[in-house]
N, C-alpha and C positions, 0 to 999 in steps of 0.2 A: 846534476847541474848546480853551480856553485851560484848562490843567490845573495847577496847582502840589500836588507831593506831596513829603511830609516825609519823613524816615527818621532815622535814628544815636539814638531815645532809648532811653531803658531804667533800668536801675534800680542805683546807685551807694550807694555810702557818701561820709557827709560830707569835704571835703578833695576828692573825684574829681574825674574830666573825663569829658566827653562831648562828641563834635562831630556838629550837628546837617546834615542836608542839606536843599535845597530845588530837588528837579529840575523846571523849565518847560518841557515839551515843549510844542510849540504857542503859544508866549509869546514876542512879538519882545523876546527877553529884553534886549537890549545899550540896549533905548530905557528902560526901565524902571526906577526904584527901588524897592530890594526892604529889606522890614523884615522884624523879627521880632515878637511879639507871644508874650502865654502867659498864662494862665486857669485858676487856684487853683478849688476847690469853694467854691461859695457867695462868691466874691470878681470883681469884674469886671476883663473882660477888660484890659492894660495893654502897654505898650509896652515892648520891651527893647532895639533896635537897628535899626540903619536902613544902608543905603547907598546911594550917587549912583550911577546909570547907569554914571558911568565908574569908579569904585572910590576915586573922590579925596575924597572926605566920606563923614564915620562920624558918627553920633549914638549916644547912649548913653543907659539911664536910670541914674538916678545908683546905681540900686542894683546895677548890673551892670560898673558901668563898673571899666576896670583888671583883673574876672574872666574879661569874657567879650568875644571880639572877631568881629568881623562882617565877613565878605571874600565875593568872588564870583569866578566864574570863566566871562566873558563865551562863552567857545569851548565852553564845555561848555554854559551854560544851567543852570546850581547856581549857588547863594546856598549860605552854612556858616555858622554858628555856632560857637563854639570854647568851650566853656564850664569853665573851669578852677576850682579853688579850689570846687567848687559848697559849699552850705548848704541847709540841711532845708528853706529856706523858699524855696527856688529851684523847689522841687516843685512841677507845674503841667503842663497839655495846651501846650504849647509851637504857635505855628501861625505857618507864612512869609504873605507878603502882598506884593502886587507895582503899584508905580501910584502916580500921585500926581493924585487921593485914589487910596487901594490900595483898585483893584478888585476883582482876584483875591486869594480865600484859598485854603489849602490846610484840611486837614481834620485837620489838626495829628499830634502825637508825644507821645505822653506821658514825661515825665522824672520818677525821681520818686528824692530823696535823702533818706536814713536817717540818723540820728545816731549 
């Protein structure tokens, strides 16, 4: 059974970092592109990052991009997030997603930044 589970959020002052993980045990991970996603209260769900199978293409939403960067690491079976610079409005249940269309979710992280 195909699992993706999140870890690294927690709770920051504006300016921090946080890197997020997305361990796929049971996920022929190396076939797969893995994204990020993340889900405000009362706002839907939206995209933050993406990566190819093999680690050679990155997508970005424009409002992350240059803060936060999106690697994988095929031997291990983890996707990361790298989230630097964060903003109070970065705040949100953070959740990985694997597939194209993305299958599998995980059950997300919650981050949440202070001013």
């Amino acid at each position: 059974q195909v699992q993706l589970v999140e870890s690294g959020g927690g709770s920051v002052q504006a300016g921090g970092f946080l890197r997020l993980s997305c361990a796929a045990p049971g996920l022929n991970f190396r076939s797969h592109r893995m994204g990020w996603f993340r889900q405000a209260p009362v706002t839907e769900r939206e995209f933050v990052a993406s990566i190819s199978w093999s680690g050679g293409s990155t997508t970005y939403a424009d409002s992350v991009r240059g803060r936060f960067t999106i690697s994988r690491d095929n031997a291990k079976n983890t996707a990361y997030l790298q989230m630097n610079s964060l903003k109070p409005e970065d705040t949100a249940l953070y959740y990985c997603a694997a597939g194209k269309p993305y299958t599998y979710w995980g059950q997300g992280t919650q981050v949440t930044v202070s001013s």
